[in-house]
C-alpha positions in Angstrom: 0.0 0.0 0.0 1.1 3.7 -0.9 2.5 5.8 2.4 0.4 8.4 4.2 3.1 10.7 3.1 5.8 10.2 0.6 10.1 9.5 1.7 11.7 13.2 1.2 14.8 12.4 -0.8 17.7 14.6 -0.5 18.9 14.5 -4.2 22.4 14.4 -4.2 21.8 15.8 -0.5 20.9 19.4 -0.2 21.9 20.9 -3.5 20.2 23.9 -3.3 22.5 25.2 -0.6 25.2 23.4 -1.4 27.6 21.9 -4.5 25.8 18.7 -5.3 27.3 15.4 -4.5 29.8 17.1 -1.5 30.2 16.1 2.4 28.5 19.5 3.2 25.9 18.8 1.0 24.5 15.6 2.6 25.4 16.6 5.9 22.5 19.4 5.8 20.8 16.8 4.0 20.9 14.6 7.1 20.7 17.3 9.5 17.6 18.7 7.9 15.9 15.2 8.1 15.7 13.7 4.9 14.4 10.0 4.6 17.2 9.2 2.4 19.8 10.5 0.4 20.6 10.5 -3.3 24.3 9.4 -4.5 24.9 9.2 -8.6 27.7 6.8 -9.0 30.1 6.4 -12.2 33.5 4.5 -12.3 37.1 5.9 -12.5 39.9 4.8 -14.3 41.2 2.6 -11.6 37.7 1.3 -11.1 36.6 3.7 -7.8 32.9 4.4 -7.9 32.6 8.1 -7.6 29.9 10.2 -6.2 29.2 12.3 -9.6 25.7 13.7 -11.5 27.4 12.5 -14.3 30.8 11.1 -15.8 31.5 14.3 -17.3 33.2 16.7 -14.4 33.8 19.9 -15.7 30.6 21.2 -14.5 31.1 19.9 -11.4 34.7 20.5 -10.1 37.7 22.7 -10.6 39.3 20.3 -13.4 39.5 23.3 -16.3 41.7 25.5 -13.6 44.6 22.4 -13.6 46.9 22.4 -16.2 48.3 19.4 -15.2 45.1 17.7 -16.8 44.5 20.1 -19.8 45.3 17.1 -21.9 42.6 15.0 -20.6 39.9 17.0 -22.3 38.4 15.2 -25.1 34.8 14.0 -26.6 33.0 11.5 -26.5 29.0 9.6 -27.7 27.7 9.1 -24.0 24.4 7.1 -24.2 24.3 8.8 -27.8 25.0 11.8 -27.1 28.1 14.1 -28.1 29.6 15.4 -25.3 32.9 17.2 -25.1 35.5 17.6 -21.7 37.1 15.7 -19.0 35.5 12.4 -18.1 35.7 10.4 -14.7 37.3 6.8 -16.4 40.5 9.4 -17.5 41.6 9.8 -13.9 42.4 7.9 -10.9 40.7 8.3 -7.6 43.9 10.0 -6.3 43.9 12.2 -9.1 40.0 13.1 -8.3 41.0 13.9 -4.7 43.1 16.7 -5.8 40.1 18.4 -7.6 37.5 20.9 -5.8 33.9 20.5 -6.7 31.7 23.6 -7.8 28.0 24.8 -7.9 26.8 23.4 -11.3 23.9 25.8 -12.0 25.8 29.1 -10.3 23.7 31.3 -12.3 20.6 30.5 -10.6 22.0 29.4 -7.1 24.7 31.8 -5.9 24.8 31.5 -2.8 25.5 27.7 -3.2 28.5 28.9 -5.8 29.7 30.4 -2.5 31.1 27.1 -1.3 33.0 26.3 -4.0 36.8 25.1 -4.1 36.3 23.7 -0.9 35.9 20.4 -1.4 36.7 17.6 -2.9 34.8 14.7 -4.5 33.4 11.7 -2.5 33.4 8.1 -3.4 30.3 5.8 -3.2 32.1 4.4 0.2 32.0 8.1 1.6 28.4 8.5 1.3 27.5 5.1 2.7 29.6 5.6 5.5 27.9 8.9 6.0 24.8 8.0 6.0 25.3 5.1 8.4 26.6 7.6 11.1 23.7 9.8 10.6 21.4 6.6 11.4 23.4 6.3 14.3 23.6 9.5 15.9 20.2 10.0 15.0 18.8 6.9 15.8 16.4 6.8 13.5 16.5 4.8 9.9 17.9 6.6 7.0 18.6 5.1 4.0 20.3 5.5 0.7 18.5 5.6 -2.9 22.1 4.8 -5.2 21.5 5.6 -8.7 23.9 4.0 -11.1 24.7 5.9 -14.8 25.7 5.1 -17.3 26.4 1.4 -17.2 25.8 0.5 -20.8 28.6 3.1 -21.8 30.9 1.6 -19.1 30.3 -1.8 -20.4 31.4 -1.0 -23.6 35.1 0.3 -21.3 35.0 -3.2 -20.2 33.7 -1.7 -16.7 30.8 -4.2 -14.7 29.3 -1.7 -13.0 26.7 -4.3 -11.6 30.1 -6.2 -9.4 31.9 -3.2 -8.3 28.7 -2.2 -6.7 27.7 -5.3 -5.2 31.5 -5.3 -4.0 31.4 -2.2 -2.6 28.1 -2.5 -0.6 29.0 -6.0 0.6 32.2 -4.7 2.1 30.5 -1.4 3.6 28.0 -3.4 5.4 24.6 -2.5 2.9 24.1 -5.7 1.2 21.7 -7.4 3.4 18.6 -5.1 4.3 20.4 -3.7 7.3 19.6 -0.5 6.1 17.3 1.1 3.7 18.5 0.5 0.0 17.0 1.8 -3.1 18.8 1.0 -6.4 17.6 2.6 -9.7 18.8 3.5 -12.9 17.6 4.6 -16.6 18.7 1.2 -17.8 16.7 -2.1 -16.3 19.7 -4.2 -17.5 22.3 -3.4 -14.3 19.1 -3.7 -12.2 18.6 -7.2 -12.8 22.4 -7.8 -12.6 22.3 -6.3 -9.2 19.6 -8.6 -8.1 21.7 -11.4 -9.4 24.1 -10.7 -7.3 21.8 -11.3 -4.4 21.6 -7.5 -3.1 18.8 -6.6 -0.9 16.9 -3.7 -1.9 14.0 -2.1 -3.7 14.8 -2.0 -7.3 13.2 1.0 -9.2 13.2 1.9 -12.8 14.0 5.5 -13.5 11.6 6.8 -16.6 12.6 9.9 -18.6 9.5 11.7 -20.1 10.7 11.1 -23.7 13.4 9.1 -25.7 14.2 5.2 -25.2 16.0 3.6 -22.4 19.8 3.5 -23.5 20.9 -0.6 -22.7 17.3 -1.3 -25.1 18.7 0.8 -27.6 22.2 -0.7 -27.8 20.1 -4.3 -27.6 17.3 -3.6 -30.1 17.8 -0.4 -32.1 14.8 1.7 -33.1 13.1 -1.5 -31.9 13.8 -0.6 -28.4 10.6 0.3 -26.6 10.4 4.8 -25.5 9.8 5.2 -22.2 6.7 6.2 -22.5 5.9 2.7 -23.8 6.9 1.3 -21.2 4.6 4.0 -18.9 1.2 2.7 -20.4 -0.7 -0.2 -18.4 0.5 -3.0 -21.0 4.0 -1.6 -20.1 4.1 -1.9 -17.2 2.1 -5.0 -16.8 5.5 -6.1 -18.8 7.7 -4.9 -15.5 6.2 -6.6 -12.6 8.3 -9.1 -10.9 11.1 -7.5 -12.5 11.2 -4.1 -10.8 9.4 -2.8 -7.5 8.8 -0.1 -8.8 9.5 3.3 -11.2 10.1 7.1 -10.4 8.9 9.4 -12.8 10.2 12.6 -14.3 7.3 14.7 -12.6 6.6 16.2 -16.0 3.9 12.7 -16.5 2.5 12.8 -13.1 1.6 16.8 -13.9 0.4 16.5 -17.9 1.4 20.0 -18.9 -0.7 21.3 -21.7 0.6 23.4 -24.2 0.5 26.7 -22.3 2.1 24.8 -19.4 -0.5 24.4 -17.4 -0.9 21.4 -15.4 -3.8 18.9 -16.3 -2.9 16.0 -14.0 -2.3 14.0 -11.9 -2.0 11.9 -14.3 -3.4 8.2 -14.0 0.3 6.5 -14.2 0.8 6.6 -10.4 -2.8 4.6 -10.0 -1.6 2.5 -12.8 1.7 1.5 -11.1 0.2 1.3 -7.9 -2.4 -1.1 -8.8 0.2 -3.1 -9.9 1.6 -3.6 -6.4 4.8 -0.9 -8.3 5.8 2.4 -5.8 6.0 5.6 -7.7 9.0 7.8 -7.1 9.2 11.5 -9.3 12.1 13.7 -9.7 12.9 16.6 -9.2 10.7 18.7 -6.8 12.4 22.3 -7.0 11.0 25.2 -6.3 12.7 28.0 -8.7 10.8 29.5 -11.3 13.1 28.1 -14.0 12.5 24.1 -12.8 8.2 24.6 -12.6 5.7 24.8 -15.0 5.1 28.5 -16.9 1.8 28.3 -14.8 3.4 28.3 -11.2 6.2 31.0 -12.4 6.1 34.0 -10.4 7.9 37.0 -12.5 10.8 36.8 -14.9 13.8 35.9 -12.2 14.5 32.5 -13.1 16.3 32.0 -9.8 12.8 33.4 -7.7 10.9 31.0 -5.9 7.7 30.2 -8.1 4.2 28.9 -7.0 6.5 25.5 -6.5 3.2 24.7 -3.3 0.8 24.6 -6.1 2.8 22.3 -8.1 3.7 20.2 -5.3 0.3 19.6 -4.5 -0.6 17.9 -8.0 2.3 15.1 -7.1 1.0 14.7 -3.8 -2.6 14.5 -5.0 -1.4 11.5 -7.3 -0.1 9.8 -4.3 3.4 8.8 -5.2 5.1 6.9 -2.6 9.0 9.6 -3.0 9.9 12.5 -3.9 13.6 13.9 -4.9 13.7 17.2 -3.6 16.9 19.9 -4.0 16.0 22.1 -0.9 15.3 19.4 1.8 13.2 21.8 4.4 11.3 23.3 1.9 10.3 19.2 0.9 10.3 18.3 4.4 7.2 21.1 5.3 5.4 20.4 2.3 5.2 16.6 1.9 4.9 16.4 6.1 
């Protein structure tokens, strides 16, 4: 059965006061009282799974300001995609540790851009460790929602994604249920490899509002089912007993129209749900720039918008999570 109230997910901890993906970041997370917390992992050279939004790190860190790595910039087809500058499986972990991370969006959150070149990246290990303490000093349960990119593209390195993670949460104690474990991903092939290797967890399939899951297209070609296939009730009759659930880009829960206005919620929540499938959606934000043109308030894309109003139509469809960038603002609402 759905919860009364939906797990607030610090996604990639608090990220709208701090650099994404840093120890100050899911430390107010955790302090702000978060349900969980969302680390991205992708794979170094030496195999490390890093604590990244993506593989790409320019964004993200200090990297262009070392010249000592100037070389290392290059581009490459990610997922099918051309993207060009410095990529995580170029560098070592100890070369990672000598980089600073940075606000990604600066424009829109500056006082987040304020912390920057303070710290340095995390691993997967970090995060879990972190998150264990919290639980601890806390005492209360908090768990961790890992979402793995990109492991099609790493396969292609020769990288199993699927085994260093089972590796590393078998050695750091989160293999066995101890603790709340989510695993998702875009792709529904290192999900089953992950259950393969016996990991105890919820399993949820990440859905984009458009385009075609990347390990079906590298399979199947234009044969590959879109996600928004896989969305409709044959679909997803299709994905029970493989998955426990999906999480949604919020864009299908709300239906926008063409003026932006919202029309839903949407009936894929009930759909899922009456499937015995929990319903996540990502990402609950609350600047004008991230809601529909109908909850905007003024031309500032950094302002705070009419993000309540918005936020009621996900929690009128009754999902079961939510990822949320500013965790007291999530926190209040979806109490």
């Amino acid at each position: 059965m759905p919860r009364r109230r939906p797990l607030v997910i610090g996604h990639r901890g608090a990220p709208g006061y701090r650099p994404e993906h840093t120890r100050s970041s899911y430390d107010l997370a955790l302090e702000l009282g978060v349900d969980a917390v969302e680390p991205d992992v992708v794979v170094t050279k030496d195999h490390v799974l890093v604590v990244r939004h993506e593989n790409e790190i320019g964004s993200t860190t200090d990297v262009a300001a070392h010249p000592e790595f100037a070389d290392r910039r290059t581009t490459k087809t990610i997922d099918g995609a051309e993207i060009t500058g410095w990529f995580t499986e170029d560098f070592t972990w100890d070369e990672l540790t000598t980089l600073r991370c940075r606000e990604r969006l600066p424009q829109l959150r500056p006082a987040s851009a304020s912390f920057d070149g303070e710290q340095p990246p995390l691993r997967l290990l970090d995060v879990l460790d972190i998150v264990r303490r919290a639980s601890l000093e806390q005492g209360r349960e908090i768990g961790v929602v890992l979402e793995i990119k990109h492991a099609t593209y790493f396969a292609g390195l020769g990288v199993d994604v699927a085994s260093l993670v089972a590796a590393e949460l078998r050695a750091s104690g989160w293999a066995d249920g101890e603790l709340p474990l989510v695993l998702e991903s875009f792709e529904s092939t290192v999900l089953t490899q992950l259950r393969e290797h016996g990991i105890r967890g919820s399993y949820i399939y990440l859905f984009e509002s458009a385009g075609r899951p990347y390990d079906l297209v590298a399979a199947h070609g234009r044969d590959a089912p879109t996600y928004k296939a896989l969305a409709t009730p044959a679909g997803l009759d299709g994905l029970v007993g493989s998955i426990d659930g999906i999480s949604l880009d919020k864009r299908m829960i709300l239906a926008p129209d063409r003026r932006g206005r919202a029309t839903g919620p949407a009936p894929i929540v009930a759909d899922a749900h009456a499937r015995g499938l929990r319903v996540f959606t990502w990402t609950c934000r609350p600047e004008n720039t991230f809601l529909l043109p109908s909850f905007r308030h003024g031309r500032d894309k950094a302002a705070l918008g009419d993000y309540e109003a918005e936020w009621q139509v996900i929690a009128d469809a009754g999902v079961d999570g939510v990822f949320v960038d500013h965790p007291d603002l999530g926190r209040e609402f979806f109490a």
